[in-house]
C-alpha positions in Angstrom: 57.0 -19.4 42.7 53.4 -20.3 42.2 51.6 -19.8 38.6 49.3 -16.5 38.5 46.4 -19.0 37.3 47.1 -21.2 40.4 46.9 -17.8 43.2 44.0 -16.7 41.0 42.5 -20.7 41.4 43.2 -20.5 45.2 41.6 -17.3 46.1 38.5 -18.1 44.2 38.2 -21.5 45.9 38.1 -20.1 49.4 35.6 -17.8 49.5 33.1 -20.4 47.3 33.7 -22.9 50.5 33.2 -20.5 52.9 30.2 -19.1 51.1 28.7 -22.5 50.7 29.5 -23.8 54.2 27.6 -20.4 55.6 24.5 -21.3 53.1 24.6 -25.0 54.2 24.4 -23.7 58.2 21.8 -21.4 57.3 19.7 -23.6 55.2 19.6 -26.2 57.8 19.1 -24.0 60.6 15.8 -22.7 58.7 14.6 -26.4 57.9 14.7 -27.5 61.5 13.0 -24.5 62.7 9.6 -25.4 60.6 8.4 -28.1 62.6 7.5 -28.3 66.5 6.1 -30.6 68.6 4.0 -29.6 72.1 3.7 -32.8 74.6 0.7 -32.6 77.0 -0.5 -35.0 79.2 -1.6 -38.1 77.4 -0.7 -36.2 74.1 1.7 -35.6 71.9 0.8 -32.8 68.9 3.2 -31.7 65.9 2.7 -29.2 63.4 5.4 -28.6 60.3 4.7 -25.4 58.5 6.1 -27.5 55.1 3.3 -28.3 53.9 0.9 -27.4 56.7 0.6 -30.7 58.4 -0.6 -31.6 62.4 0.1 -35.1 63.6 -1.7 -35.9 66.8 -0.6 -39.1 69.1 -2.9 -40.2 71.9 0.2 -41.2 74.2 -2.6 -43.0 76.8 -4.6 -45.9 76.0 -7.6 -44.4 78.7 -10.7 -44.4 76.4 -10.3 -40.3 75.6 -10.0 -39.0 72.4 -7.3 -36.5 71.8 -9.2 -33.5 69.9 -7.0 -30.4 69.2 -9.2 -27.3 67.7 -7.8 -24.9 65.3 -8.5 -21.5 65.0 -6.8 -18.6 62.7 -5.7 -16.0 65.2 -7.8 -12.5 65.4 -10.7 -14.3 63.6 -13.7 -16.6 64.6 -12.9 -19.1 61.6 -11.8 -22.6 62.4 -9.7 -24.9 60.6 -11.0 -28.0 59.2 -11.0 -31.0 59.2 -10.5 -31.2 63.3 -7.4 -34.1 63.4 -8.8 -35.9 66.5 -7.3 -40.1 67.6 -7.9 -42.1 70.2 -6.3 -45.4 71.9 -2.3 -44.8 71.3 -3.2 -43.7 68.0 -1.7 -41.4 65.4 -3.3 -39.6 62.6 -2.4 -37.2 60.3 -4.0 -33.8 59.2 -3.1 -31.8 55.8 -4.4 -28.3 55.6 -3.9 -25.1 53.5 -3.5 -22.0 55.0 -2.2 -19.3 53.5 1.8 -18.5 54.2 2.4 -16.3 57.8 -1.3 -17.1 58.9 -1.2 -17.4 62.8 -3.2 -20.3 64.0 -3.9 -21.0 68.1 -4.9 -24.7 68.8 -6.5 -25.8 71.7 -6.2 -29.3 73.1 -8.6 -31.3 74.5 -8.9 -35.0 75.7 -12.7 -36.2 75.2 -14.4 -38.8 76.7 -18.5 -39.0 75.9 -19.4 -35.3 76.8 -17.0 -34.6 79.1 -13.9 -32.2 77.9 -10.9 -31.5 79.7 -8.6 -29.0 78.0 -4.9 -30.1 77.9 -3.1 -26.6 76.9 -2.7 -24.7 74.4 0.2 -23.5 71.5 0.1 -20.7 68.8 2.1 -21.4 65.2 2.6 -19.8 61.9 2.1 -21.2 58.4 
């Protein structure tokens, strides 16, 4: 017959696993959720609420820039700096916006004065 200590040992050690196995799914469920990426044609945009960052490629070397405009959703004010690129190019935008702020970007491929908007996509701080 097993020790009390051991049955007490055993039935504590169960529910920790299971408890830290559900945190571990959770956790990295949440993590993964905080970035996403929106393809258009010619461009590819990400955005990771960590940190408040926007990567923009230029996936076509056709002599358009890539120009994606920010814009805090219900309000007239626009984010700055504007994270434009050009010629297969990436670059690399850090902001900071407050947490749960709704911003709308459009995207626009540029070339000289003529603008041709790409699409649109709506994220959250």
């Amino acid at each position: 017959m097993p020790s009390p200590n051991r049955i007490l040992k055993k039935r504590l050690t169960m529910p920790l696993a299971a408890g830290a196995l559900a945190l571990a799914m959770v956790g990295g469920s949440a993590g993964a959720a905080q970035a996403s990426t929106h393809t258009f044609t010619g461009a590819k945009i990400t955005w990771s609420a960590n940190g408040e960052i926007l990567t923009v490629k230029d996936t076509k070397k056709d002599g358009r820039y890539i120009y994606p405009m920010g814009m805090y959703v219900g309000t007239n004010e626009y984010l700055t700096p504007h994270c434009s690129t050009h010629g297969r190019s990436s670059k690399t935008c850090n902001y900071s916006v407050a947490e749960k702020r709704k911003i709308e970007f459009w995207v626009y491929s540029v070339r000289g004065s003529s603008m041709k908007k790409l699409g649109e996509f709506t994220v959250t701080a």
